[in-house]
C-alpha positions in Angstrom: 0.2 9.1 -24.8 3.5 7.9 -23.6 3.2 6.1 -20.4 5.9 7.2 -17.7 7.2 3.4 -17.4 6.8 3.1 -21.1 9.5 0.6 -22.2 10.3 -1.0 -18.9 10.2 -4.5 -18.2 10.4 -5.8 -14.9 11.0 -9.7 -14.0 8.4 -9.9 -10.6 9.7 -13.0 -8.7 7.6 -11.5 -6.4 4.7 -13.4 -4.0 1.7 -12.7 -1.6 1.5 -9.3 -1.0 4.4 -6.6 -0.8 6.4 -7.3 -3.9 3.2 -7.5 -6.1 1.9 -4.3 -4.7 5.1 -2.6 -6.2 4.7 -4.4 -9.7 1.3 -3.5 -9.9 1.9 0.3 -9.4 5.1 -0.2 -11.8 2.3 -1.4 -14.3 -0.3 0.9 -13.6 2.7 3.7 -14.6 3.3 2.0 -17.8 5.8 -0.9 -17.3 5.6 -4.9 -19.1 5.5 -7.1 -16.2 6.8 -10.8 -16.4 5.5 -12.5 -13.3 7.8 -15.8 -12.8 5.9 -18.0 -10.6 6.4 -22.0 -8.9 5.5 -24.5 -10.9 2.6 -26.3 -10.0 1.0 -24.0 -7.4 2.4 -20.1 -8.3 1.7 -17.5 -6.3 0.0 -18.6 -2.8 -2.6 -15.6 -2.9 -4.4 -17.9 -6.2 -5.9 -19.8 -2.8 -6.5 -17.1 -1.1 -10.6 -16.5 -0.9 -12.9 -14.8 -1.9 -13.8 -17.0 -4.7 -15.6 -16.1 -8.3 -16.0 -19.7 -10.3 -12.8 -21.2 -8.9 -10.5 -17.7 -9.3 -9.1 -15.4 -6.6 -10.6 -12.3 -6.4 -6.9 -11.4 -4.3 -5.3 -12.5 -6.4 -7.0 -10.7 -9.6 -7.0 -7.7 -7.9 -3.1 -7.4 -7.2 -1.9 -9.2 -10.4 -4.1 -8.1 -12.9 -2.4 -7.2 -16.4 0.9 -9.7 -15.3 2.2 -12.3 -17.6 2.6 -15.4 -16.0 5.5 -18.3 -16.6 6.4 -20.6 -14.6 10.3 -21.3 -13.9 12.2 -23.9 -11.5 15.2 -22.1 -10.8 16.8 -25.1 -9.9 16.5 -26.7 -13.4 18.8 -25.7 -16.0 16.4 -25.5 -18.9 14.5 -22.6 -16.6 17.5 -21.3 -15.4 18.2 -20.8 -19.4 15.0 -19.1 -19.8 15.1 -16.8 -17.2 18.7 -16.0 -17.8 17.2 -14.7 -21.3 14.6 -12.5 -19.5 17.6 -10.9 -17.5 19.5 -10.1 -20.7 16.1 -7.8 -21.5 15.1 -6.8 -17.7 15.7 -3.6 -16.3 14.1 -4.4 -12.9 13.9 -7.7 -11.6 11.8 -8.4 -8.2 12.0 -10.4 -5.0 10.6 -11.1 -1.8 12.5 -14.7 -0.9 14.7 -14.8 2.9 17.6 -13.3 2.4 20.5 -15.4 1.0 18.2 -17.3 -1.1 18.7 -15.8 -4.7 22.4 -16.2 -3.6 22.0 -19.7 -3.7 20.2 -20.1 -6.8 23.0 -17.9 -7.9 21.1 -15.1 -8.8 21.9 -12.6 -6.0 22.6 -8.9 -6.5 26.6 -9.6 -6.6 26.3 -11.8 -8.9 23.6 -10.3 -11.6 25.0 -6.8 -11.2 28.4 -8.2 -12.3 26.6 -9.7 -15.7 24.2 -7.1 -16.0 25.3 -4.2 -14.4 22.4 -2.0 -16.0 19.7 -4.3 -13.9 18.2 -2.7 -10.8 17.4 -5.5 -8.4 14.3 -4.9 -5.7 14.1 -7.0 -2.8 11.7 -6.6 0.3 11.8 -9.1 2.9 10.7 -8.9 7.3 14.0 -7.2 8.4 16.1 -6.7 5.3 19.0 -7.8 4.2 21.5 -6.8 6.7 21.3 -6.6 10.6 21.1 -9.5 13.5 17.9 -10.9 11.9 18.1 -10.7 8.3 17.1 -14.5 7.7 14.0 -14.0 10.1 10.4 -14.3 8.1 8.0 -11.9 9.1 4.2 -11.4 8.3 2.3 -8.4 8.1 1.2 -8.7 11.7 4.6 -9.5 13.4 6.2 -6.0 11.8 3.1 -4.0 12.9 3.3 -5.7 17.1 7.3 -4.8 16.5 7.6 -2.1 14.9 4.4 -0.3 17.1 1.9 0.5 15.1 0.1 -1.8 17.3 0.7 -0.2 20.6 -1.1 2.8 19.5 -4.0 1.6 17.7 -6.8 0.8 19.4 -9.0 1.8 22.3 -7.0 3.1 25.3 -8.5 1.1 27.9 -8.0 -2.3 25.5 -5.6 -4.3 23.9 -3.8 -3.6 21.4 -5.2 -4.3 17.9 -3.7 -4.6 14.0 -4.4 -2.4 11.9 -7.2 -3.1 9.4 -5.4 -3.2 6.0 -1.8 -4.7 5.9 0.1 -2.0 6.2 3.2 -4.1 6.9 3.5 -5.0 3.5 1.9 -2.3 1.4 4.0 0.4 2.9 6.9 -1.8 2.2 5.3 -2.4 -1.2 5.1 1.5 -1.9 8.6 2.3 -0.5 10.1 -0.8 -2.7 8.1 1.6 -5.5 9.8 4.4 -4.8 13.1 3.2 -4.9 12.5 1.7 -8.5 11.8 4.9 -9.4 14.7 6.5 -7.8 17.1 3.8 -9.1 15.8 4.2 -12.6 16.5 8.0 -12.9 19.8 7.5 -11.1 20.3 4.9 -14.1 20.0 7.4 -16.6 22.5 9.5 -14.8 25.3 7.0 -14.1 24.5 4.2 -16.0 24.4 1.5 -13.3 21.6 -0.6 -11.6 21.0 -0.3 -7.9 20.7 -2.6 -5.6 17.0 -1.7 -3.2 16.5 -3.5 0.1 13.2 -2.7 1.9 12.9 -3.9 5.0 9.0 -4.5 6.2 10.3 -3.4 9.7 12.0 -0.2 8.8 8.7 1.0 6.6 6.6 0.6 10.0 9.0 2.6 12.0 9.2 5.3 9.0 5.2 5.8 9.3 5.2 6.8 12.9 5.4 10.7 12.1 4.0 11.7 15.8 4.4 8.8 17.8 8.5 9.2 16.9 8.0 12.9 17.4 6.2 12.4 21.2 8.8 9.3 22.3 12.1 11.4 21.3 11.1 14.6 22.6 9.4 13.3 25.7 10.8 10.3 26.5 7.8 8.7 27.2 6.0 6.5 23.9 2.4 7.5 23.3 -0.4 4.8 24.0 -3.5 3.9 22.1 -5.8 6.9 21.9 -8.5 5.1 20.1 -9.4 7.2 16.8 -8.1 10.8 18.8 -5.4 11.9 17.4 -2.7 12.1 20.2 -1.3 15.9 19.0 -4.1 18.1 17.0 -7.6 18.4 19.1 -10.1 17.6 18.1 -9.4 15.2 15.8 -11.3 12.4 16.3 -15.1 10.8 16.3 -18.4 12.2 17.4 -21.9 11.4 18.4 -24.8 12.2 16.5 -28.0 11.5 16.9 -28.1 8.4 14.9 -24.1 7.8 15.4 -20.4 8.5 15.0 -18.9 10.7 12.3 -15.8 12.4 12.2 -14.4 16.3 13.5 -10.9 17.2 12.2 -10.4 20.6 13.2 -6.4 21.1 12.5 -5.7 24.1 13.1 -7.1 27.3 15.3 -8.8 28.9 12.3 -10.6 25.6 11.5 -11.7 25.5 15.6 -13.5 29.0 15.6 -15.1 28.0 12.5 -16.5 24.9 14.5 -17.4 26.6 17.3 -19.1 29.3 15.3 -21.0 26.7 13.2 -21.8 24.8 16.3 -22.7 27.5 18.4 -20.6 27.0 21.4 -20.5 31.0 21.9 -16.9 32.1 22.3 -14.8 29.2 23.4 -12.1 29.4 20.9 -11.1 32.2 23.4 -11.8 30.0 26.5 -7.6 30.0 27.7 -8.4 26.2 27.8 -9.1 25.8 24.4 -7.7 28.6 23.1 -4.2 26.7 21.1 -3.9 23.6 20.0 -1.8 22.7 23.3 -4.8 23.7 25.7 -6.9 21.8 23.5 -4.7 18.8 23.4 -4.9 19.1 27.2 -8.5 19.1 27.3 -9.4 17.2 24.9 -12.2 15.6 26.9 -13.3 17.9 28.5 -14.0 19.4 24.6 -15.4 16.1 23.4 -18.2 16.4 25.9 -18.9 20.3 25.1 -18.8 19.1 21.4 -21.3 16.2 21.6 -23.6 17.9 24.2 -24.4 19.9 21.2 -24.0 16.9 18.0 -26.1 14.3 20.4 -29.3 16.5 19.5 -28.9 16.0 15.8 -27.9 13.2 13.0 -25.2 12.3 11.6 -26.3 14.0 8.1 -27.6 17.0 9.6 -24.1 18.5 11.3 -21.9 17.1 8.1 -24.0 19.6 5.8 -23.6 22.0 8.6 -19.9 21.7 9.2 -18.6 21.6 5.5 -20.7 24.7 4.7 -18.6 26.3 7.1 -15.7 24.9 5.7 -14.8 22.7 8.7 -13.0 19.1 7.6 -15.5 16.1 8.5 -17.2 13.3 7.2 -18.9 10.2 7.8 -17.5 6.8 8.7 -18.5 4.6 6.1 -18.1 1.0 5.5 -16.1 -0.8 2.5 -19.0 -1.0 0.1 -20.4 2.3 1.1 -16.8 3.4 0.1 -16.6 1.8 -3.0 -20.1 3.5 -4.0 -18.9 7.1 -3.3 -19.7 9.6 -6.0 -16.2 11.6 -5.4 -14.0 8.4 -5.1 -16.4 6.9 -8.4 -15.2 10.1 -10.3 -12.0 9.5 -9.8 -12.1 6.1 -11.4 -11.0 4.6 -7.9 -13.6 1.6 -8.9 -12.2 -0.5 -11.6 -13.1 -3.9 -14.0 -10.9 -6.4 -14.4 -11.5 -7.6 -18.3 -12.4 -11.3 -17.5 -10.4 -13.6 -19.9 -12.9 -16.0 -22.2 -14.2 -18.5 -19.8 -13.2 -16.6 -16.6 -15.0 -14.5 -14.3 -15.0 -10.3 -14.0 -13.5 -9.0 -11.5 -13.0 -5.6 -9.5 -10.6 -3.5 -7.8 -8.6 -0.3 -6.6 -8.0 2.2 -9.3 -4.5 4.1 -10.0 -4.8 6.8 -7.2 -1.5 8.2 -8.9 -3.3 11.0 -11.0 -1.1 12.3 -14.1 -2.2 14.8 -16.9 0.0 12.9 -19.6 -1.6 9.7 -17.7 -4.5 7.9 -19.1 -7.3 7.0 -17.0 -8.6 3.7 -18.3 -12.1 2.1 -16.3 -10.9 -1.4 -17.1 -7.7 -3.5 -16.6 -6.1 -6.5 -18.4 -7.4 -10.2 -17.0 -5.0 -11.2 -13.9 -3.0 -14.6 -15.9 -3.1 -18.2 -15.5 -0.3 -19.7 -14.3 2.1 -20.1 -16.6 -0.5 -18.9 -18.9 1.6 -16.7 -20.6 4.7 -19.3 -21.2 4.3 -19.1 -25.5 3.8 -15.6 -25.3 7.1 -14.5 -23.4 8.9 -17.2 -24.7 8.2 -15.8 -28.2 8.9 -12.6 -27.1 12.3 -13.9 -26.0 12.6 -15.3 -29.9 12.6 -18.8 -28.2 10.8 -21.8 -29.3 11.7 -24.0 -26.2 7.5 -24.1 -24.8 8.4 -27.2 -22.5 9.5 -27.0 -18.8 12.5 -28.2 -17.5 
């Protein structure tokens, strides 16, 4: 099979966590990726715990399948090198403040003038225009300003972050996207694009229904704990033996609940009757609801509920995740191949499913740093091993 990337080589100047995340689905859809990292200490997530035998399991997990060289870009024997693995790039990658590759002389200007093919990715805090372009940003500082964090959490409490950094992997997934994008519009025009993803802009783009509510109200929605603020109900339980989930989207699905619950006729109860009157009532329908789930576990009213086709499940920790039979079948559980005196390693599978895409159950070893240095110099038809 033909991968879809099959042929692509993108240059991944790319650290942490944002820019690899894009690389790594670029490679996962077929593409050669040369990771160019610091000399000396690389990418920052190679300290990053938790630890197998020395080696990051974060950083395995995101860079798995990379080459790895090592480049000062302020040296000019480096600078020659990497100016060879332009001439072959079609994407290169970065994630520095803006302004910096413009020093090094490497900004978009100046690369799409001598390769005007390339398609240059960059995703930074606040992109690359605006009052606060040069700002740094972390995953935690976009999701406090760009309010994801005023509406997760308990109502009553403070505001928390949300569990996985979102802040950089939506940025990661849009900076994927407009690869993609840029590539087809390539083979159309026959020019590279410039893509600037800003980490702030993908938080605000995520907000489907808190947007929705603030625009068309006026009034921003609060923290609503795991309710959701405009479909009832949509949110946890009580069992028995504890919480589990309810989503009941639509009418149909909610006289399917009540039925299977047997709350008699309250679908046509003018207070629960629409998704509004719900919404309005949605605690008064919690309590209905687990007046009747209290008596039971957890188990006992999932089996009841999907037989009667009504969306729910149970709220399972990582590991119990990571051991689900319908997430297992879908290869969502991977090995990383352990090079020879390294450890194995796991991680996330492709969730991008494909017919013409092969679904392997292993991946390449995440490199060394600079591990790779005679193998992309040779594939450069360079003999020039040292650095400097």
């Amino acid at each position: 099979m033909t991968l879809p990337l099959s042929g692509i080589t993108v240059i991944d100047l790319t650290h942490v966590l944002a820019g690899p995340f894009c690389s790594t689905q670029l490679l996962e859809l077929g593409a050669k990726v040369i990771k160019v990292e610091r000399p000396g200490a690389g990418d920052d997530t190679r300290a990053f715990p938790p630890f197998i035998d020395g080696f990051s399991a974060y950083f395995a997990g995101l860079n798995h399948g990379k080459q790895s060289i090592a480049l000062d870009l302020s040296a000019p024997g480096d600078r020659s090198i990497f100016d060879a693995l332009l001439e072959r790039a079609d994407v290169v990658l970065e994630n520095f403040r803006p302004g910096v590759m413009e020093k090094l002389g490497y900004g978009w200007e100046a690369l799409h003038a001598r390769h005007p093919r390339l398609i240059y990715g960059a995703v930074s805090g606040f992109g690359h225009t605006g009052p606060e372009a040069g700002r740094p940003a972390y995953d935690m500082v976009v999701q406090a300003r760009g309010g994801v964090m005023s509406i997760t959490g308990e109502r009553d409490r403070e505001p928390v972050r949300v569990g996985a950094s979102i802040g950089d992997i939506v940025a990661g997934l849009y900076l994927t996207q407009g690869v993609m994008a840029a590539l087809i519009a390539r083979d159309k025009t026959g020019r590279g694009q410039k893509i600037d993803i800003a980490m702030l802009d993908s938080q605000i783009a995520i907000l489907e229904h808190a947007v929705a509510i603030t625009t068309a109200t006026g009034t921003p929605p609060g923290r609503s704990g795991a309710r959701h603020p405009t479909i009832t109900p949509f949110e946890t339980f009580h069992a028995e033996d504890g919480l589990f989930v309810i989503a009941a989207g639509n009418d149909s699905l909610f006289m399917k609940l009540c039925t299977a619950l047997r709350l008699g006729p309250l679908y046509e109860d003018p207070r629960f009757a629409t998704n509004p009157a719900r919404c309005d009532n949605a605690r008064l329908l919690k309590r209905l609801i687990e007046a009747i789930t209290i008596e039971k576990s957890r188990a006992h009213w999932i089996k009841v509920l999907e037989d009667a086709g009504v969306p729910t499940g149970p709220i399972q920790n990582v590991a119990e995740a990571l051991a689900d039979p319908q997430l297992l079948s879908r290869n969502m559980l991977v090995d990383i191949e352990p090079a020879p005196g390294r450890p194995a390693f796991q991680c996330a599978g492709n969730p991008i499913k494909m017919t013409e895409l092969p679904e392997h159950k292993t991946r390449s070893a995440a490199p060394l740093l600079d591990g790779d240095r005679a193998a992309v110099l040779d594939w450069l038809g360079r003999t020039d091993a040292k650095r400097g």
